[in-house]
C-alpha atoms as one frame of an Amber mdcrd trajectory, in Angstrom:
protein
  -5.323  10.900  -5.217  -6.081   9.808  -1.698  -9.177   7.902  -1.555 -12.162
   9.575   0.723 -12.845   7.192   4.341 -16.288   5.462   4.770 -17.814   6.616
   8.066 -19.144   4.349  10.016 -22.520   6.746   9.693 -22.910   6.077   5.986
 -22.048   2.236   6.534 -25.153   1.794   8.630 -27.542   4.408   7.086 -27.052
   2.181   3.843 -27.379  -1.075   5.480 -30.459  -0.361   7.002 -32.078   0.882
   3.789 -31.375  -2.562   2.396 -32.520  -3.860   5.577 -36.013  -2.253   5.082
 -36.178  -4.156   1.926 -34.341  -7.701   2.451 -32.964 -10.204   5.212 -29.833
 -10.032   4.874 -26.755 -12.497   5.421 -23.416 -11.767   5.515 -20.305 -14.195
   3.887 -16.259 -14.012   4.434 -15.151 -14.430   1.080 -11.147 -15.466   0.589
  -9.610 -12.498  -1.636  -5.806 -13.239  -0.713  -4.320 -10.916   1.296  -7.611
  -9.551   2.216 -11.067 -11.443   3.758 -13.955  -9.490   1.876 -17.075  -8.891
   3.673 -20.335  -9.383   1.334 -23.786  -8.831   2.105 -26.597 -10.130   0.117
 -30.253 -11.132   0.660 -31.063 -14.351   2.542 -32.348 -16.282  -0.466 -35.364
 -18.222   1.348 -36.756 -14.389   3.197 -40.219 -13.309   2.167 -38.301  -9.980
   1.825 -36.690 -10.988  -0.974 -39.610 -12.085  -3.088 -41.543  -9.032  -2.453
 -38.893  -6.742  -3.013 -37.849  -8.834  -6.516 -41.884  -8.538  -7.630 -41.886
  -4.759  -6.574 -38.347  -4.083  -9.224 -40.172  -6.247 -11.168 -43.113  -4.248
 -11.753 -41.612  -1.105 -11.811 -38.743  -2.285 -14.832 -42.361  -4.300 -16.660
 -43.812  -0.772 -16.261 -40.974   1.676 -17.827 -40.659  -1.295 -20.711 -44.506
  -0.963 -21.481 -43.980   2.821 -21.586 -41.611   2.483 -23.818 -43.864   0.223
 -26.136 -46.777   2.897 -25.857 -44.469   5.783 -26.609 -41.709   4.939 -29.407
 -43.805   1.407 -30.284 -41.019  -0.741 -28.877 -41.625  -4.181 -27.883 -40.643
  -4.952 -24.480 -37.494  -7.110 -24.683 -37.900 -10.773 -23.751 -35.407 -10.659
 -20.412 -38.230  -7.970 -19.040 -40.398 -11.282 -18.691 -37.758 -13.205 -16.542
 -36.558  -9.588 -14.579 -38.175 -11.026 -11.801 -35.364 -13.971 -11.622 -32.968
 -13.320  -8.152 -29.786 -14.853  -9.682 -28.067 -11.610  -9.149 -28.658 -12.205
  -5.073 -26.458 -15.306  -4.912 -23.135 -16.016  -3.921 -22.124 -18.216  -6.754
 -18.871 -19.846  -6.910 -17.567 -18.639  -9.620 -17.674 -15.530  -7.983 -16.339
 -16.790  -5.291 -13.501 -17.932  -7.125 -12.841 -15.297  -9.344 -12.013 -13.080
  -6.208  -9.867 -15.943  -4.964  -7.925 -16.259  -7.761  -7.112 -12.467  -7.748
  -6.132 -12.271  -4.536  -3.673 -15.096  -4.758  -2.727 -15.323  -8.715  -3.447
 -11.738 -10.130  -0.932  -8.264 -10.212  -4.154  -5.949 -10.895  -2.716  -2.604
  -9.815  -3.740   0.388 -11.376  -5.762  -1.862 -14.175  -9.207  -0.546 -15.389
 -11.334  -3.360 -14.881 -15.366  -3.999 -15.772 -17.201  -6.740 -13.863 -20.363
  -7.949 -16.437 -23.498  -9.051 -14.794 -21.856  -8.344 -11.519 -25.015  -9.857
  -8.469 -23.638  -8.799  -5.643 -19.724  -7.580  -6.866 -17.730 -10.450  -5.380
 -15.030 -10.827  -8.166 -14.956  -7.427  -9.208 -14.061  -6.247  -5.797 -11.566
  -9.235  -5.895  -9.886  -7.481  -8.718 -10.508  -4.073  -6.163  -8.342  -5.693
  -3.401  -5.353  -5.666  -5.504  -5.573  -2.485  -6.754  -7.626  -2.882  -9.890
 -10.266   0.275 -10.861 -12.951  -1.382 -10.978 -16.873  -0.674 -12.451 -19.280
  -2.824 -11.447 -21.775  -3.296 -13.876 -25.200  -5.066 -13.929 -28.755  -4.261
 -15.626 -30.472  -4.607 -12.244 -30.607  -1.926  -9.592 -31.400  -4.179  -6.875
 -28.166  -5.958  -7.804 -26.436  -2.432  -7.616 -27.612  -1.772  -4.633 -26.116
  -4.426  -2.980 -22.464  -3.973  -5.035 -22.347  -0.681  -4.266 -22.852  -1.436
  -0.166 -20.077  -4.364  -0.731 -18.051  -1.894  -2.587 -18.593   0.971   0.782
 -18.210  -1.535   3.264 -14.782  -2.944   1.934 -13.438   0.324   1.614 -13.216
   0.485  -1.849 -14.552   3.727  -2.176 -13.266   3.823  -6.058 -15.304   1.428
  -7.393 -18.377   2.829  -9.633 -21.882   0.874 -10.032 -23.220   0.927 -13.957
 -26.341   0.279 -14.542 -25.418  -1.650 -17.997 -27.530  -4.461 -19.175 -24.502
  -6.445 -21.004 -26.382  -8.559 -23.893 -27.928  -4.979 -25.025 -26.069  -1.862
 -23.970 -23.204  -1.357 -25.598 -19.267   0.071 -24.389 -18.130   2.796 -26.283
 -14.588   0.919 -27.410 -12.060  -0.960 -25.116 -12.948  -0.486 -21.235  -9.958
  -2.291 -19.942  -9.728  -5.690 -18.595 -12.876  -7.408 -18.647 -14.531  -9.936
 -15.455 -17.548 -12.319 -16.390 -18.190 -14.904 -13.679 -20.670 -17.783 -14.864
 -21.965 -16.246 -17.789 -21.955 -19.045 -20.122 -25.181 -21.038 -18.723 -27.196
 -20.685 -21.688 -25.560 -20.975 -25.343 -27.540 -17.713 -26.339 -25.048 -16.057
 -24.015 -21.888 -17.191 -26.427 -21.957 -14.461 -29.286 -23.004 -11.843 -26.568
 -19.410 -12.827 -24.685 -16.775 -13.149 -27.981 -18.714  -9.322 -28.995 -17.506
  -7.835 -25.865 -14.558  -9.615 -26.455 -14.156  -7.842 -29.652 -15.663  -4.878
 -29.210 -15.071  -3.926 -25.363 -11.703  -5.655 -24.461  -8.062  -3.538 -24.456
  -5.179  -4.921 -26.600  -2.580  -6.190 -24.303  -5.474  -6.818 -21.583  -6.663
 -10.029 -20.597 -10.411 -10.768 -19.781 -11.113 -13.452 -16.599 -13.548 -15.781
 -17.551 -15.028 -18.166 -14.582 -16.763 -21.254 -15.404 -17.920 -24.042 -12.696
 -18.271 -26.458 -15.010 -21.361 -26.396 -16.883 -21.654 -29.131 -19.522 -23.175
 -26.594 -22.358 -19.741 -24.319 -21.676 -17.616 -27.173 -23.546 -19.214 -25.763
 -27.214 -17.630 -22.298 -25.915 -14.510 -23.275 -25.208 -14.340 -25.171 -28.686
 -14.900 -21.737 -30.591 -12.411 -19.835 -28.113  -9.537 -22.283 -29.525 -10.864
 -21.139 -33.086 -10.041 -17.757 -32.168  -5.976 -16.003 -32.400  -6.867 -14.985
 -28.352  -3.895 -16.350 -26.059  -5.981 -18.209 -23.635  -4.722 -19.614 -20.412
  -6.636 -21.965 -18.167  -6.378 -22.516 -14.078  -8.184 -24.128 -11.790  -9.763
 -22.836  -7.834 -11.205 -24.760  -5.403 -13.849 -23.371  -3.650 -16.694 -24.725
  -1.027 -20.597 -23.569  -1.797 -21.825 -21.063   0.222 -25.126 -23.114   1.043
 -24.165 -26.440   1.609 -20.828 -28.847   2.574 -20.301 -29.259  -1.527 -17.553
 -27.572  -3.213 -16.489 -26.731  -6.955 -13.794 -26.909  -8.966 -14.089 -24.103
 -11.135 -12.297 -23.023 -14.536 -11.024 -19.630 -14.576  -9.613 -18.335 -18.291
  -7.390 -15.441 -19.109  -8.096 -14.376 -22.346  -5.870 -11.636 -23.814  -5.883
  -9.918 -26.946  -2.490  -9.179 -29.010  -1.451  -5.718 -29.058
């Protein structure tokens, strides 16, 4: 099936919607064979905090409907939903779309990007030919992924609003893509459940890690597991300064 063409129309009427509601800033990010162009917020804008306190409110208000109506508690995370992790370019991102443009044969692979920001290393896995869903539990996030998604012309690639510590996958999706999710041990169970639960036999997840001191008590229950795990390294400069990182990326596949 050919793949529809992005006019040039749609291109801007989206960008300017975002630009209504953010400064934006625009990165080159190294996917291989292909230079992907990603858009995200400028991180120090007042744009940004108003437009993070406005989803904010309006996520606070459908949780506290939810409490008066069905007498659910809102969760804890709809506290912190004003955090703008999402709108970084983080290295492990970064990365993860390096390392499948130069290390990766993703053609024709169903792919899911958890907690995807701004859908770097999901549309990593995109340049090579990977289907790929981009999922995240904020909109604003979406937003932005979606645009990324448009503007790269990877017109296949599907936003999810999916919230990955408490929605749940109806069986295997595929190959799996988690970039920096193990900064807080909480997150552990949450990863080895999608592991269990969410990733296809004979598929391999992509785990990025930039070296986070708590992420060694992962890695010593991944070697507990019967998972083939491989482990290479990427080199890659932070987008807001002259550091760079040397970050872990992990295939993990499960046995057929």
């Amino acid at each position: 099936m050919r793949r529809r063409a992005v006019s040039s129309q749609e291109l801007s009427r989206l960008r300017g919607g975002l630009a209504q509601d953010y400064e934006l800033r625009d990165y080159d990010v190294d996917a291989g064979p292909k230079v992907l162009k990603i858009t995200g917020p400028e991180l120090d804008g007042s744009f940004l905090t108003r437009a993070t306190a406005r989803s904010t409110r309006s996520r606070l208000e459908s949780a506290e409907s939810l409490h008066g109506r069905d007498g659910l508690a809102p969760s804890p995370e709809s506290r912190s939903i004003g955090e703008v992790n999402w709108a970084e370019l983080w290295p492990s991102s970064r990365a993860m779309a390096s390392y499948f443009g130069h290390c990766v044969r993703m053609r024709s692979v169903d792919a899911v990007e958890l907690n995807c920001g701004l859908g770097t290393a999901g549309l990593g896995a995109a340049a090579k030919g990977a289907r790929v869903t981009l999922a995240d539990s904020n909109p604003e996030a979406l937003r932005f992924a979606r645009f990324n998604a448009l503007q790269n012309g990877f017109t296949h690639v599907r936003p999810l609003e999916f919230d990955w510590k408490h929605d749940r996958f109806d069986g295997p999706v595929g190959s799996l893509i988690m970039a920096d999710v193990l900064y807080a041990q909480e997150n552990f169970e949450h990863v080895f459940r999608i592991l269990r639960d969410n990733l296809t036999p004979g598929r391999t997840a992509f785990l990025a890690e930039p070296g986070r001191p708590i992420a060694s008590a992962f890695f010593e229950e991944l070697r507990k597991t019967d998972y083939r795990v491989r482990l290479d390294m990427e080199r890659v400069e932070d987008a807001y300064s002259e550091n760079y990182y040397l970050v872990s990326v992990l295939r993990i596949k499960k046995e057929r």
